[in-house]
N, C-alpha and C positions, 0 to 999 in steps of 0.2 A: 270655255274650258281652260285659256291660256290663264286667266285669272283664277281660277280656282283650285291649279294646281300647289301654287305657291301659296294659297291661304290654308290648304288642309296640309303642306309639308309644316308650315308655322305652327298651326293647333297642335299637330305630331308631337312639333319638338319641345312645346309647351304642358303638353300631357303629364309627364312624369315629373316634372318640377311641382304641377301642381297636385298631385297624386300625393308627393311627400312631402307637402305643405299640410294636405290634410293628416295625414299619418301622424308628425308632430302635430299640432293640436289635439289630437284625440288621446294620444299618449299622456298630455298636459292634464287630461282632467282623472287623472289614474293617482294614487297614494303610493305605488310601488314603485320602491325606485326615489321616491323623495327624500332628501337631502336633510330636512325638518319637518318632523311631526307635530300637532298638540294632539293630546290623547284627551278625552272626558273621563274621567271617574267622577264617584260622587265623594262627597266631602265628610258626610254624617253616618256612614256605617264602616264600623268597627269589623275590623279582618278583610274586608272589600276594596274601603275606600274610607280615609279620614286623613282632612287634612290636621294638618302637626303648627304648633307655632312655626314661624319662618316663614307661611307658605308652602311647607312641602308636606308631600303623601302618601300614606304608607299601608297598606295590605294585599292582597290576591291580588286583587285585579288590576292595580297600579304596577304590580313586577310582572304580571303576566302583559299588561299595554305596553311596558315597557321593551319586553322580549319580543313583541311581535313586529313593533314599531325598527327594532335593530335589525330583526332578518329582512326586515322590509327595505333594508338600505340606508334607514337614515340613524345618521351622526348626530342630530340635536333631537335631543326629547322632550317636552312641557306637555307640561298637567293642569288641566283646568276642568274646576269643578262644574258637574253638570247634575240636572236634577229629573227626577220622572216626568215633568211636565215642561222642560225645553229643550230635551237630547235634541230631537228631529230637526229644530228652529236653526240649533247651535251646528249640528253638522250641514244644514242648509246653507247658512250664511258663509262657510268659511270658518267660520268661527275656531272649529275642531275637526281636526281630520277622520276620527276615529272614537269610537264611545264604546266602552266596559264599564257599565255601570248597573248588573245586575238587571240588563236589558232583556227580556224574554222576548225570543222569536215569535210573531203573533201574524196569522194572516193581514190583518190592518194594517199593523207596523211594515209589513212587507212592501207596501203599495207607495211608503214614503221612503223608505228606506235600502239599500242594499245590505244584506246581511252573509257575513261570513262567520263560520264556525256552526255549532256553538264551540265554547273551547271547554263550559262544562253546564253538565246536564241534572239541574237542583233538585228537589223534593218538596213538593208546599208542604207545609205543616204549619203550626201553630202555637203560641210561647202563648200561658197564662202566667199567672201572678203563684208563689209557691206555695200557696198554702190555697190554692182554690180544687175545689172536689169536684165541682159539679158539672165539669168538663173534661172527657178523657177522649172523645174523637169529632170529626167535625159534624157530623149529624147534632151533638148535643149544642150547638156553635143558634139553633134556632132561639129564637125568642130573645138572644145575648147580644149583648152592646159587641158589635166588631171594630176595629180602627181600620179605615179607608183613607190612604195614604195618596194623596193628589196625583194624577199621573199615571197609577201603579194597573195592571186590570188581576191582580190575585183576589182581591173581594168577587169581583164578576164569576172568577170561577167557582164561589160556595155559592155566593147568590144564584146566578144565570146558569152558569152548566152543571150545579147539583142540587139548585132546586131548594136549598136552607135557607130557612127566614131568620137571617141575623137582625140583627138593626144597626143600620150602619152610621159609623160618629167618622166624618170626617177631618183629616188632618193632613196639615202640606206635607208629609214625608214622615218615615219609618221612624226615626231616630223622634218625633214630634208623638209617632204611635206610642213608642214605647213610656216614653214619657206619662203618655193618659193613661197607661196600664199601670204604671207604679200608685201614679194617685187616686185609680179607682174610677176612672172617667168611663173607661169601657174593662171589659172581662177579659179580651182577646186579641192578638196580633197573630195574622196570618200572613205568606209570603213561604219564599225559595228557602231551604232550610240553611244553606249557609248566610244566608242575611240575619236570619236569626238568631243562629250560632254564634256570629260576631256580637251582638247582642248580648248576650246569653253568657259569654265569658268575661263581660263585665260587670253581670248583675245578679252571679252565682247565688246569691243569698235573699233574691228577690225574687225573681222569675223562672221558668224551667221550659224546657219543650216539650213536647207531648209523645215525640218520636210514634208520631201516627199517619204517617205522608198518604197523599191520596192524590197528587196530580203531580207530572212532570214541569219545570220550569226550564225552561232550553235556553240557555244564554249566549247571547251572539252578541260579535260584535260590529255595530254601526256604521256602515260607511256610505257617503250621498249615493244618492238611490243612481244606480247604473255603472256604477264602477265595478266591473267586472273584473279586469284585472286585478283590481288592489284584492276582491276577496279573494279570487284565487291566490293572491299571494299571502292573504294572510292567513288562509286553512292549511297552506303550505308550511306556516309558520307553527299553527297549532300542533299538527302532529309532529316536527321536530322536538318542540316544548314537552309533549308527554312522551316523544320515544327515547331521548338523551336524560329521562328523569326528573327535567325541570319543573315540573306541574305536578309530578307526587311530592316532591320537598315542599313545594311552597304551600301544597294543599295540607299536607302537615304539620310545617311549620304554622300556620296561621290558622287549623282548625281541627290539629290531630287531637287535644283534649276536649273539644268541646261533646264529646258521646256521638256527634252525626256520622251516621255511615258514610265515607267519604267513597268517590268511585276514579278508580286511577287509572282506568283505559279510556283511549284515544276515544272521544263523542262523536255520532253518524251523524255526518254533516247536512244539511238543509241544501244543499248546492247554491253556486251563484244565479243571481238573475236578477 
């Protein structure tokens, strides 16, 4: 007993030193609170995310990464483009702390990912070509060449959870879809309607949207799976953005012409986990 007094006063006094050794470490794998962000956006949609010569980029979801990334505490911001098929990879590695990229909240995506927000809650709908008739909701989307966009799971929703027999023409990304739509490759580009919108106000005299929506698109933003903290502090972030007016300006600014019914209250959030 005479020895084993003085080894549990030692452990004692040992306890809390190590208690708040784990503390910091844990805090360490948190985005709130950091000093330097990189955010992902995508680089190829118009009013979202498009990079500019120079490197830099410019729509929604690039000032709104960049708003949230501020209240989050940090002083440097960078932007690095990301794409539907290596957000998860890219905030895996480090690579990027945080991803806005017309990300839809997806059970799957859950299981790799931690997700805060959404910060806004889209519309699928559907851009044909202007002068096509024989498409006015997604039911007539059967039998029709669709664009399926690498990465994306919007096709999956007419296929799989409505049951439409598109025919699906594959292509690495939206901006590549639209592309096959101008030249007649496929009939149809489905997706969140402000993806499309941004689209759509470049290509007023070619293409049109159908303002026929039929599924929710929940857009969160990415953060490595388990960082609890950072989402809490970044839903914390989202409703300051729509309650001080920031996220109705920018949702106007960048998509009050485009005809989409835009929605300017605060999105019911998904919670952390």
């Amino acid at each position: 007993m005479r020895l084993a007094r003085p080894l549990a006063a030692a452990l004692a006094a040992l306890l809390p030193a190590a208690l708040a050794a784990c503390g910091t470490a844990a805090g360490a794998d948190t985005i709130a609170g950091a000093d330097a962000l990189t955010v992902g956006v995508k680089a190829d949609q118009p009013g979202l995310g498009l990079a500019e010569p120079g490197g830099t980029f410019r729509g929604f979801e690039v000032e709104a990464g960049r708003y949230i990334a501020r209240h989050l505490g940090a002083s440097r911001i960078d932007f690095k483009a990301v794409t539907s098929e290596n957000r998860e990879r890219l905030l895996d590695d480090g690579t990027v702390d945080l991803v806005l990229a017309s990300y839809s909240i997806t059970a799957d995506r859950s299981t790799k990912v931690t997700f805060g927000g959404p910060y806004y809650v889209a519309h699928q709908d559907i851009m044909v070509r202007r002068d096509e008739t024989g498409i006015a909701s997604v039911r007539d989307l059967a039998g029709r060449q669709m664009c399926q966009a690498g990465g994306s799971v919007s096709t999956e929703r007419v296929v799989g959870g409505l049951g439409v027999r598109a025919r699906l023409v594959p292509a690495p990304s939206y901006s590549a879809c639209v592309d096959m739509l101008l030249a007649g490759r496929v009939d149809a580009v489905s997706t969140g309607d402000l993806v499309l919108a941004g689209f759509a106000a470049r290509r007023r005299a070619s293409v049109r949207i159908l303002n026929a929506p039929f599924t929710e698109e929940r857009y969160g933003v990415g953060l490595r799976k388990g960082d609890i903290d950072g989402c809490e502090a970044v839903n914390k972030a989202i409703t300051r953005m729509y309650q001080d007016g920031t996220a109705s300006r920018m949702l106007a600014i960048w998509f009050g012409s485009s005809g989409v019914d835009l929605v300017y209250s605060v999105p019911e959030f998904e919670g952390c986990s």
